[in-house]
N, C-alpha and C positions, 0 to 999 in steps of 0.2 A: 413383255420386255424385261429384261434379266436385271438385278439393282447394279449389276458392276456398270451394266451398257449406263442408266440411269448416272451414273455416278460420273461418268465419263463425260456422257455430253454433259450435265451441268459443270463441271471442273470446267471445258474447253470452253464454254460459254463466259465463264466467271474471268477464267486466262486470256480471254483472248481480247475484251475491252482492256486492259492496260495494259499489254503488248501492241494493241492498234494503234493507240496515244500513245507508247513510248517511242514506237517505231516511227510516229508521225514530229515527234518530238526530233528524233535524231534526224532527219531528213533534214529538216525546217535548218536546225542548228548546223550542220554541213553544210547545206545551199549555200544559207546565209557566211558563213565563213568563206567558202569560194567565190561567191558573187556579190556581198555584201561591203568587203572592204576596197578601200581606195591602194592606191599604189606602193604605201610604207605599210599597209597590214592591218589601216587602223577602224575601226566602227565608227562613222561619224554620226553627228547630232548639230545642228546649226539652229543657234539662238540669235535670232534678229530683232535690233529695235530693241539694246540692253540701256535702256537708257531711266538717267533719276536725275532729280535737282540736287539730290543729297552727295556725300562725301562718296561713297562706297558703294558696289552691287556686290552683295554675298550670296555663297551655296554654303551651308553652316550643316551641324550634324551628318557628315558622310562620314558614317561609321564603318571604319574597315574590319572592325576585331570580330575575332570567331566567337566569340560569345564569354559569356564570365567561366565557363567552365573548360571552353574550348584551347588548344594551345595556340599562341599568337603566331609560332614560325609555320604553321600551315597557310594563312594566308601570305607571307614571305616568299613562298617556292613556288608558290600560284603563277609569280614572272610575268605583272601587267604592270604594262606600261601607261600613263595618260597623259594626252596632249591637248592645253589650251591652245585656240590662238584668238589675239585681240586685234581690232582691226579699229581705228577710230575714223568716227565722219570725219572729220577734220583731220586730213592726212600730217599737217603739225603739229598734233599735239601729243605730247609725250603721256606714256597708257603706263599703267604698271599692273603686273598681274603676278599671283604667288599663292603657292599655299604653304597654311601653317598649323599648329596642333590647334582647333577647336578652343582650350583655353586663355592662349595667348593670344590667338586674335578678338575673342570676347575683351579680355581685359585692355587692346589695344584699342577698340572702336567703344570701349566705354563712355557715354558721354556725347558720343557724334554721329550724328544723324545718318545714317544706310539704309537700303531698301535688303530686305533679305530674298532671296528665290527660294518661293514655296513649293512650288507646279511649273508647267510647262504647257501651253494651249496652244499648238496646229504652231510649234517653232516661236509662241513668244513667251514669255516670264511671264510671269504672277508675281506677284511682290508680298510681302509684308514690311512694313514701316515701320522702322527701328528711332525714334525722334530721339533729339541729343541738342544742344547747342556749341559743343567745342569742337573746334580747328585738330584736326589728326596733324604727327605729323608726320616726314615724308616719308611714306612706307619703306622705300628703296633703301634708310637708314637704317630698320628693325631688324634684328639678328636671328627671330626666331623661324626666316622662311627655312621651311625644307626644300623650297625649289621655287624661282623670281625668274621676272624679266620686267625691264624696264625701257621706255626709248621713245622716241618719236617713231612714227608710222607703225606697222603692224611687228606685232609682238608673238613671240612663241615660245611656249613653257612645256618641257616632258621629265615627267618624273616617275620613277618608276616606285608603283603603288608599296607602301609598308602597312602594320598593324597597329590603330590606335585611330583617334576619333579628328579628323580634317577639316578644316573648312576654306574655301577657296575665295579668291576677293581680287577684283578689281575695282582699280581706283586714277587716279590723275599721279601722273609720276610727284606730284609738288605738294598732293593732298590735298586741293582745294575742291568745292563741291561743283557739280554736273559733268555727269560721266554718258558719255554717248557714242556706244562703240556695238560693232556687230560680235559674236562668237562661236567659235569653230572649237565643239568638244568629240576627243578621240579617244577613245579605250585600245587596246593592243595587250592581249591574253594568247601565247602558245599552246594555251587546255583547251581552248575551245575546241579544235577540231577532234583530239582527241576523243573529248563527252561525246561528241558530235556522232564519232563511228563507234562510240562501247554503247549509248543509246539506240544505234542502229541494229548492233548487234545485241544489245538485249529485247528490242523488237522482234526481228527476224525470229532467234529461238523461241521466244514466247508465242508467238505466232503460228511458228510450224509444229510446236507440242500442240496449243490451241483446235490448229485444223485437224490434226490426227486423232485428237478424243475427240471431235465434236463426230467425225469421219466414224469413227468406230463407237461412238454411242448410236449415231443415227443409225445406223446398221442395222440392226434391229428394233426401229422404230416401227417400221411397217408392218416386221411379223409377217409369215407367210400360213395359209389357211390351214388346218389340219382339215385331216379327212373328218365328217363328218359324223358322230357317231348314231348309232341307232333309233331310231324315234323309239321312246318307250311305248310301252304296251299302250294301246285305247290311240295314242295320239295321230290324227290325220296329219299324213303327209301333203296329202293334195285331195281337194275335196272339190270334187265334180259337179255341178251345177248346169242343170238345162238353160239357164241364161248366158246370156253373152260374155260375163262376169265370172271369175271362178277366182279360188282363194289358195294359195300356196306358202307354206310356210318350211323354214329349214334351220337347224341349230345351227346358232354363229358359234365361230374359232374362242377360244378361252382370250378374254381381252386382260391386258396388265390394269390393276386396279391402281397404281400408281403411276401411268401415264399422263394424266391430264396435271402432275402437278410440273411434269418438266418441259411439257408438249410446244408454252409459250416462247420457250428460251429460242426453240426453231425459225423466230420468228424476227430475232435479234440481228443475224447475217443480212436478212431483206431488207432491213432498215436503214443499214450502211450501203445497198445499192444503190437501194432508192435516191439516198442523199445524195451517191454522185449520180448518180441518172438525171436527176434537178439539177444539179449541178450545171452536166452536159446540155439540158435542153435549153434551159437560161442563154449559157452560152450562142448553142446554135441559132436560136430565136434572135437575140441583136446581131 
């Protein structure tokens, strides 16, 4: 086997595991964009059972910025949008929801007792417990929301995402404590679909370079036998025996001494059938 063919299938081999995942990646990310959103375009998440004895439920540290080094107007032209909506058991009770920069709401709930949302488990919160003993007051007053809703019965907040560090909070329009309300969280991004089809297409390419080294490295895996050459002098070709038994020997074809280090990689395509061949059988069997 020749070192380019060598060189080829191991490249198509190495190429073609992150063209499979990326290509599996863009799929995923498309579906999900066509079949994934509701009727206004949005990704949803629903949080049931947002409920504390305390003043406040917070989502704190949703850091938007691109990094200390990164510029801040690339996440600006990104163009997502996100939609709370608050919905309380008690269809009269006036809900208040808002978000605001990360420091000003720390320094607003100073003091008063919140539940912060840590995690998320199978659509409920996790909490951690913020203790305080003072009276907030009523949020609907503070100037620093970037985006509010306030009111009796169900509530709806869309703000269209900027760069810089958030944190999002409901509470009782009046500020008093026990908040008990379900939640409907929505994202709305124009890039997704994009990512969506330049992942596909950088799948597909990676994939069909992939098959064509792995195609022309295999090619000359097998090698075809050369004619055999000469038995040197003395050496029995075939040695005759009056028993039933007789012994025959013949020079093998020149084999690549560096075959057996790329020979496994052929082994890597079967692996990926196999899994959906299980896949399939799983299926058909229930």
């Amino acid at each position: 086997m020749r070192p380019a063919r060598i060189i080829a299938l191991v490249a198509g081999c190495l190429i073609g595991l992150p063209a499979l995942a990326v290509l599996v990646a863009g799929a995923v990310v498309t579906l999900a964009y066509v079949f994934g959103r509701d009727d206004d375009g949005y990704f949803r998440a629903d949080l049931e059972d947002v409920t504390t004895e305390a003043a406040a439920v917070t989502a704190e540290d949703v850091d938007l910025r691109a990094g200390a080094d990164g510029p801040g107007w690339m996440l600006d032209r990104i163009d997502t949008d996100l939609r709370l909506r608050v919905s309380p058991r008690d269809p009269a009770t006036d809900v208040f929801v808002g978000i605001g920069g990360e420091p000003e709401v720390d320094q607003y709930l100073t003091g008063v007792a919140h539940d912060e949302i840590v995690d998320i488990d199978r659509d409920r919160p996790v909490y951690r417990n913020r203790p305080g003993t003072e009276t907030p007051d009523a949020p609907s007053e503070q100037t620093f929301w970037v985006a509010s809703a306030s009111g009796a019965g169900d509530q709806e907040l869309v703000w269209e995402a900027t760069s810089g560090r958030w944190s999002a909070v409901v509470m009782n329009a009046d500020g008093s404590s026990g908040v008990d309300v379900d939640v409907e969280a929505g994202i709305r991004s124009d890039i997704v679909l994009p990512i969506g089809l330049a992942l596909l297409g950088l799948g597909a390419l990676g994939t069909i370079i992939a098959v064509t080294l792995i195609v022309v490295g295999a090619a000359g895996a097998g090698g075809h036998p050369t004619e055999a050459e000469p038995a040197p002098v003395g050496m029995p070709v075939h040695v005759p025996s009056p028993s039933p038994v007789s012994l025959s020997a013949e020079l093998d074809p020149n084999l690549s001494r560096w075959l057996w280090l790329v020979k496994w990689f052929l082994a890597i395509p079967h692996y990926f059938v196999l899994a959906f061949l299980w896949i399939a059988f799983v299926i058909t069997t229930v």
